[in-house]
N, C-alpha and C positions, 0 to 999 in steps of 0.2 A: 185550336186556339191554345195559345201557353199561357202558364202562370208565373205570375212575377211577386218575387219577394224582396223587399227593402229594408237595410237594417241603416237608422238614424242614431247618430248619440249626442246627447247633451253634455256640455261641458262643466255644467253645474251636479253637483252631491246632490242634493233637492230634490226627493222624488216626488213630492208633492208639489213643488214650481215646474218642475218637468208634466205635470201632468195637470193642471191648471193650463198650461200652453196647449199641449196637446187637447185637450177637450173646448176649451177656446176656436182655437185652429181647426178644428174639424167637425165642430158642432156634435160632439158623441159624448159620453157617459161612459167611463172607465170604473168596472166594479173591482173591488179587493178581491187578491187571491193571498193565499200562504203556504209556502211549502217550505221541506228542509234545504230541497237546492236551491230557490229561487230568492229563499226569504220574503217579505212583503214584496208584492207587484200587483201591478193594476192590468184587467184587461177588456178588451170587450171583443163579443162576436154569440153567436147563438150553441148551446149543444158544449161538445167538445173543441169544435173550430175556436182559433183563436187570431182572430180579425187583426186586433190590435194587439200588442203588451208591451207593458213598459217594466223595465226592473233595475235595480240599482247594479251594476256594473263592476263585482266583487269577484263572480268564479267564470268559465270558460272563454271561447276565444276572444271576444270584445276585452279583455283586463290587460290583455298583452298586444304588442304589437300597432295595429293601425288607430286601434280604439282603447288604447292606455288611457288616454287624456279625457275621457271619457266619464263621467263615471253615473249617466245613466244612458239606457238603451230601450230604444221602442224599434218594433218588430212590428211590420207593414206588411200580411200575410194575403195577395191576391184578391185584394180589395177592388173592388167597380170604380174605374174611373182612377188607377195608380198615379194617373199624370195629375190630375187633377189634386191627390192627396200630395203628392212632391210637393206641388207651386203652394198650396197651403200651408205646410211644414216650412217652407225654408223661407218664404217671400216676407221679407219687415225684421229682419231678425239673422244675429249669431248664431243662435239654436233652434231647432237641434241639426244636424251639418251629415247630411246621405257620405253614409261609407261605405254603402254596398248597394247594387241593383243585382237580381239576378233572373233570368229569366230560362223557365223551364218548358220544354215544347210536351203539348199533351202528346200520350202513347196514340193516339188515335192519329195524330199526325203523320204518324210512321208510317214507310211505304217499305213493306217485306217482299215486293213482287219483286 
């Protein structure tokens, strides 16, 4: 089975309208986090795992390039049901707008014979 990762961004600065949508849209609960790279962001998921996040759109590849226009970012981490979370995220609305799918085949997949 593979895992798939989504990266959405909204066009609005607002991490907190960003993230009223997203908890709306998905019926979840986004808890604060803070660091020095990330600055405030929101996430959910259990442990370490990190299900959901959303962050303001200030340092790495999202600021440049396809996700300039951007300037927040939610991070769609191999969630139950990914189709299901798209048509939620994107259905009734400009934001927030899939910039990336990606999908990773588990090691167990691999045929070494």
């Amino acid at each position: 089975m593979s895992e798939r990762f989504d990266v959405y961004g909204f066009r609005t600065d607002d991490l907190e309208e960003a993230r009223n949508r997203v908890e709306e849209s998905l019926s979840i609960r986004l808890r604060t986090g803070d660091s020095s790279y990330w600055g405030l962001y929101y996430l959910c998921g259990s442990g370490a795992r990190r299900d959901y996040m959303l962050y303001r759109n200030t340092t790495g590849e999202w600021s440049t390039g396809v996700g300039a226009n951007f300037g927040v970012i939610l991070l769609v981490n191999n969630v139950p049901e990914m189709d299901h979370v798209r048509q939620r995220l994107v259905d009734g609305g400009d934001d927030p707008v899939l910039l990336r799918s990606r999908d990773y085949p588990d090691s167990d997949d691999d045929d070494d014979a």
